[in-house]
N, C-alpha and C positions, 0 to 999 in steps of 0.2 A: 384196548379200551374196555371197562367194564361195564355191564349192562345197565346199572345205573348212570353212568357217566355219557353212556349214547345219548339213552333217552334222555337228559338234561341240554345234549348239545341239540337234539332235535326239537325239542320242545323250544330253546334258544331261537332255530331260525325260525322257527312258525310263529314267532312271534315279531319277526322284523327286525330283530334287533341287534343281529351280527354276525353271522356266517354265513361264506360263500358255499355251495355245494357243488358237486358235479366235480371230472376234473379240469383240470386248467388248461384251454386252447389259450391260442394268439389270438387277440383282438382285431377285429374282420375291418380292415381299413375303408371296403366299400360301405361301412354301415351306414351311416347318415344317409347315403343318396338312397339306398336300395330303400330305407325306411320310406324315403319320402315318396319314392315313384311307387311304393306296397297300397300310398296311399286310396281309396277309392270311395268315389262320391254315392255310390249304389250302397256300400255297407252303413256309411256313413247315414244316408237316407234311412236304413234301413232300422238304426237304434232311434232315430228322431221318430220315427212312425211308430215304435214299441213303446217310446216313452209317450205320445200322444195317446198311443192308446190306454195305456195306466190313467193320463188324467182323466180321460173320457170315462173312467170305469171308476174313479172316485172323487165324483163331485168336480170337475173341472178344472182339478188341481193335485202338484205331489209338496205340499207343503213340508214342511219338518214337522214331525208329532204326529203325521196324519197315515191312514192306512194309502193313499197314493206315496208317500215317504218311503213306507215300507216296502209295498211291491216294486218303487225304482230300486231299492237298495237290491232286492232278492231278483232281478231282471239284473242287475252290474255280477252280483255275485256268478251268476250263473256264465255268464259269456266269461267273464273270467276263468272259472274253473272248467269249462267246454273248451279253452285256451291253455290250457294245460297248466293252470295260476293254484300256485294255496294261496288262501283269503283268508282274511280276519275281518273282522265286522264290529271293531272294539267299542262300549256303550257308554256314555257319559250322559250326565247330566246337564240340561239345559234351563234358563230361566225362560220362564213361557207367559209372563203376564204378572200381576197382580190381584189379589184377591182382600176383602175383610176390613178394609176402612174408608175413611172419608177426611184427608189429611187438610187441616185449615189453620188457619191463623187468626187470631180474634183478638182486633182493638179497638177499645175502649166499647166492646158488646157487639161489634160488626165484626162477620168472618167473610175473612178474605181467603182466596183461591192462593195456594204456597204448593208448589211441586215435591217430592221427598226425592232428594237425592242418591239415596241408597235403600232400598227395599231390606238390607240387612242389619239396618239402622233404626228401630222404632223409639219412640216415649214410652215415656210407662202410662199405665191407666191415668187416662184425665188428662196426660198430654204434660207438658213443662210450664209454669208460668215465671216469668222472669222478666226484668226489665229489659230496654233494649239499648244496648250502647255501642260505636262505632270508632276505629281506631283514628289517631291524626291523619293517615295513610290510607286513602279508602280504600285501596287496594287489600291492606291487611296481607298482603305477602310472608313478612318475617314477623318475628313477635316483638323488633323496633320499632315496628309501624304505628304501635298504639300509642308511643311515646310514654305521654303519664297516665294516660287513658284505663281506669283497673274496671275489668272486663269479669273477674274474678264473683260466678254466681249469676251471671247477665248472659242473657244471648247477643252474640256478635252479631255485626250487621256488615259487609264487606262489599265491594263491586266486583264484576266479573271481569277486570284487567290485570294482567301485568304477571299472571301466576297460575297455575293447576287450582281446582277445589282443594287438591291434597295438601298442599302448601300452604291454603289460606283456613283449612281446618287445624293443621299442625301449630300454627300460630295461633290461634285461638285456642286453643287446648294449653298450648304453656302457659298463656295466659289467665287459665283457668274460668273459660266461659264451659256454659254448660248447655249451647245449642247456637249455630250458625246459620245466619241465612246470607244468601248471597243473589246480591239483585241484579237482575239479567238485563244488561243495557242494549246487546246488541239484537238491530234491527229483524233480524230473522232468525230461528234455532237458538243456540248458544254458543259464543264466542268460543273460534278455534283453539284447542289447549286447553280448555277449563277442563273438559273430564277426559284426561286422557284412561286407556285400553286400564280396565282392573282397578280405576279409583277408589271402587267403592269397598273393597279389599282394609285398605288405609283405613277409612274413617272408623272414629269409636264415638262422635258424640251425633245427636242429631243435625242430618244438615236439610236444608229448606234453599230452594229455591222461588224469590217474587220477584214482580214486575214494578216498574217508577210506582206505577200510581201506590202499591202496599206501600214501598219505601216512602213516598212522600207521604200515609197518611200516619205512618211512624214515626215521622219526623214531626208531626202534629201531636204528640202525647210523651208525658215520662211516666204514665201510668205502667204496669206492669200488664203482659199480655201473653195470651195461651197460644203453645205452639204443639200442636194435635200432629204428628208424621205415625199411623197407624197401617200402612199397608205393609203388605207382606206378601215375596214372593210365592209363586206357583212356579215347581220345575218338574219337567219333563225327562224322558231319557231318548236319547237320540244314539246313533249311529254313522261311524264312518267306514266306510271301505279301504282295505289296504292291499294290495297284492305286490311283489318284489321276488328279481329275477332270483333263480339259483346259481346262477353263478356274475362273476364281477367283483370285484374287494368291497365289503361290506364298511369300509373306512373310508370312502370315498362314495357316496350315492347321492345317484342322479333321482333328486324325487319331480316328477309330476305333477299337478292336482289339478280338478274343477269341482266348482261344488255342484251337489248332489240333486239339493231339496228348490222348488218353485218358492214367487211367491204365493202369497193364498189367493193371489188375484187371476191367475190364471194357469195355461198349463205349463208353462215356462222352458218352452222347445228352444227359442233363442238364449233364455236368461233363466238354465244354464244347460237345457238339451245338447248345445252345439257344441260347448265345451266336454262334456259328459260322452258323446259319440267320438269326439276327437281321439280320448284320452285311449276305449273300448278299441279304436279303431289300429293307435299304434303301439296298443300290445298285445293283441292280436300278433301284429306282422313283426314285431320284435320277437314274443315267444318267450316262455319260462327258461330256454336256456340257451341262449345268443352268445356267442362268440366277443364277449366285452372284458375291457378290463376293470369297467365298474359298475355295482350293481344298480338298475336302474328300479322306483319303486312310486306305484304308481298310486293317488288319494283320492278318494271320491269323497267330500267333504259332507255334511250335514250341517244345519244351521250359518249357514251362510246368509241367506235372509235377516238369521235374529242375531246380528251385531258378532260374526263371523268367528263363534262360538266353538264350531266342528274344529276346525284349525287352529285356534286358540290352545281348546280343551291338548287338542293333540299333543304339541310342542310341552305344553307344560304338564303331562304325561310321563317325559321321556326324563330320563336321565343324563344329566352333564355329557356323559360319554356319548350318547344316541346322541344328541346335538351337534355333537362334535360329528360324528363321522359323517352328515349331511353333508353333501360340497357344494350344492344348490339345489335351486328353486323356482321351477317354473310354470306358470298360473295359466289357463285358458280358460276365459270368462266372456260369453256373449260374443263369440267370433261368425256369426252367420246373420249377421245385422241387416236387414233389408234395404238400410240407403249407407250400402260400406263404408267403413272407411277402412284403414291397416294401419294398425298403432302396436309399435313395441313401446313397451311400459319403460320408462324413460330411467334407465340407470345408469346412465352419466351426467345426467343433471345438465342438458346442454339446450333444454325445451324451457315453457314457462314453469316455473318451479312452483308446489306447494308448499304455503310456510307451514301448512302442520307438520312435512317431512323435512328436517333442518339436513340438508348437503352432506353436514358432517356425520349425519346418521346410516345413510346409504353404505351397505359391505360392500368394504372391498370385492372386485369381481362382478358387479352387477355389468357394468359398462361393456367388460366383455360378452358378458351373454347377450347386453342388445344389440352389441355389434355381431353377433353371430346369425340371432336372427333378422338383421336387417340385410344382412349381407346376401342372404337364402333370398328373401321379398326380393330386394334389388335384381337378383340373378333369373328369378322367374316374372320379372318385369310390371311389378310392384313398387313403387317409391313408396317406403313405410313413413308414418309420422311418429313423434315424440305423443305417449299419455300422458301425463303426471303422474305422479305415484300416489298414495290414498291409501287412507284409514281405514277404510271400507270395502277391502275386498282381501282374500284370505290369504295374498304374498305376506300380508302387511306382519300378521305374528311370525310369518320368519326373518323379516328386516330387522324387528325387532330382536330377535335372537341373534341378529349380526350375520345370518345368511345371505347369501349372495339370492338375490330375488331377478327376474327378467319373467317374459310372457306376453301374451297376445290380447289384443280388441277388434272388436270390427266400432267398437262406440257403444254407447246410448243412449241416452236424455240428451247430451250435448247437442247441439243445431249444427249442422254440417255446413260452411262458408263457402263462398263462392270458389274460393282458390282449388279447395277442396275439392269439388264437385269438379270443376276444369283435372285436377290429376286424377281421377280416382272414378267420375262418371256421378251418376246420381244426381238428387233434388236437393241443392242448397236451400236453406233457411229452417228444412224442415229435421229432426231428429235423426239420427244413424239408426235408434230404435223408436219408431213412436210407438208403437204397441207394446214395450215393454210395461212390464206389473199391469197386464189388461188380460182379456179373457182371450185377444188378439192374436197372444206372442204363442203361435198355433205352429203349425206344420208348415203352413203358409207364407211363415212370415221368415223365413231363410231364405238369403241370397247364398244360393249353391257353389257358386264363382268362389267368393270368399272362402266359405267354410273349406272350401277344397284345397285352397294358396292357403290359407294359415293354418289348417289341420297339416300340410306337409312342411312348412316351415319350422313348426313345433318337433315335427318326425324328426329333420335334418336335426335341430339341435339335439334333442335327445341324443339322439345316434352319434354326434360330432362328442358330446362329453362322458356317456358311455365308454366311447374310444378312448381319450385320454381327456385330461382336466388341466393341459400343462400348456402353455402353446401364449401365445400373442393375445388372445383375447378367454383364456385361462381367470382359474380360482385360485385363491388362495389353497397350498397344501396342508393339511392337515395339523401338522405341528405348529401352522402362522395360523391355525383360525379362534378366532374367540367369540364365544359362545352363549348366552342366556338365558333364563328362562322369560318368556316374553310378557 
């Protein structure tokens, strides 16, 4: 090999992206157990205390964007690399706010409050005036919906049923309007599906989102009216951590994650300290170079708080082929929850099901990994519960990519039920977290019991698909997987 061609292949794995090093043992069949009993509630204590002490040293909090952000990121790096890890620290951009206008709707001389649905999206100077007309289909779904309806020079007006924004933009757009609003009927947020992960990607014309009362007082005019969408994003640049063993088949990897960053509400030791010490904790005792036959690679996420950005950004980073050689994916988020509960994130669809997650979405192989780690809970005399799966936490851009997704909770916000509290212990009615996003979710607020059973339950699985990926509750191999960008 000539010395350009090392350096390419070395430069190759330091970047994660496909070679084993080292040479080739036999894969250490005790590995999953030895991982878990490595486990230890003193180390473990001992990153929750280093990360409290970060928040305490920057305002109360390690938000994403902020310098507590930073010093967790360079406190992960370092136990990494004292662990014998090469790190990457790869930086992306994040959107952080808005900035520069005052987006309104104005009819017949009164402005009305209109949301902008894509910061990417503005009017031109002075905003759009146009009439307003609405298809036979309030939905507005397809571009039949309008029937004879010619929309062509007019702002659309559509409801939030039956379709994505993207869909009910697309349709107005063949139509040839030249601005959308879409009136938000449901009772709380915005109706499940309307802006799915990247919507705002799609659109090219203005979109607006109002409330009944704009819609009905537009239903009271055929006058022409100003539609003003002038903000404009603000983005940041953020930071993920990566570390991955040297040896194991780089076409078959076991990745990890928890995310990184607090929210700015406090110092964020439960949500996501517990996750964060977990991750610190079993690669440590796994080692840069373990006896596997697949490599295992471990994410410390960023921007999880701001609509789960760090892991997004990731995935759609990579190349088709890097997609490909993932064989899973597994999440630890908020495991050290004060009133516990023990939830594997439900990937056999056998719990109450979310309909933002359609059944038929879930990769193949998910079911095995919950049954792998429920199987560990069961054994160290834990009966685990089903989570649902969710939009909102950072497995979700790999489901989306058709990755096999599984991982751990102790809860949060949710109210713990009597039944509950009968297997599991603890105060029914009250949260699994209630000090979560408060100044609360401290040092304090970890039940140690927990964090210890599902910090080694995560160990055992690691170390069970490190070993092999093939087995009864087994992934997909390689050449059956298909892949996305999310």
């Amino acid at each position: 090999m000539n010395a350009r061609r090392a350096a390419a292949v070395v430069a190759a794995c330091a970047a994660l992206s496909g070679c084993a090093l080292g040479p080739v043992r036999s894969p250490d069949p005790d590995l999953p157990r030895r991982l878990a009993d490595a486990v230890s509630i003193e180390t473990l204590d001992t990153h929750l205390r280093a990360l409290q002490d970060i928040a305490d040293a920057h305002g109360g909090n390690r938000a994403g964007g902020t310098p507590g952000y930073d010093a967790s990121v360079d406190y992960v790096v370092k136990v990494l690399r004292d662990n014998g890890f090469e790190v990457q620290t790869p930086e992306y951009e994040v959107f952080a706010g808005a900035e520069g206008g005052r987006p309104r709707l104005t009819v017949n001389g009164r402005d009305h409050r209109v949301d902008q649905a894509s910061l990417m999206i503005t009017t031109p100077p002075g905003g759009v005036s146009a009439v307003t007309l609405r298809p036979a289909q309030a939905a507005g779904c397809r571009s039949a919906d309008y029937g004879s309806v010619s929309v062509r020079g007019a702002i659309a007006i559509v409801d939030d049923t039956g379709c994505s924004v993207v869909d009910k933009h697309q349709a107005a757009v063949d139509r040839g309007a030249v601005g959308l609003l879409v009136v938000n009927t449901a009772d709380s947020g915005s109706r499940p599906g309307l802006f799915p992960p990247g919507y705002y990607r799609q659109l090219r014309i203005p979109v607006g989102v109002i409330d009944r009362d704009t819609s009905a007082a537009l239903r009271r005019t055929t006058a022409p009216v100003r539609l003003v969408l002038d903000n404009r994003p603000v983005m940041k640049k953020s930071r993920n951590v990566l570390a991955q063993t040297k040896t194991g088949s780089t076409e078959n990897v076991v990745m990890i994650g928890a995310h990184l960053d607090s929210s700015a509400a406090g110092p964020g030791i439960n949500d996501n300290g517990s996750g964060v010490a977990a991750l610190l904790d079993i690669a440590a005792a796994l080692g840069p170079r373990p006896r596997v036959a697949n490599a295992v690679r471990f994410a410390f996420w960023g921007a999880e708080e701001n609509s789960v950005q760090g892991s997004t950004q990731y995935l759609r980073g990579l190349s088709s082929q890097q997609r490909q050689d993932i064989a899973l994916y597994l999440n630890l988020d908020m495991i050290g929850s004060p009133n516990a509960g023990y939830f594997t994130y439900d990937g056999d669809q056998s719990g109450r099901l979310n309909p933002d997650i359609p059944v038929d979405a879930v990769p193949d192989g998910s079911a095995g990994i919950e049954r792998t780690l429920s199987g560990y809970l069961n054994s160290a005399g834990v009966r685990p519960a089903d989570m649902p799966l969710s939009r909102f936490t950072d497995y979700y851009a790999f489901l989306r990519s058709g990755i096999p997704v599984g991982g751990l909770t102790a809860g949060a916000n949710q109210l713990k039920t009597e039944a509950q509290a009968r297997l599991w212990g603890g105060r029914p009615g009250l949260p699994f977290d209630p000090n979560d996003h408060t100044p609360r979710d401290g040092i304090d607020n970890i039940d140690r019991d927990a964090l210890t059973v599902l910090t080694r339950a995560a160990a055992f699985t690691v170390g069970t698909y490190a070993y092999s990926i093939d087995g009864v509750n087994g992934v997909p191999a390689r050449d059956q997987r298909q892949r996305t960008a999310p």
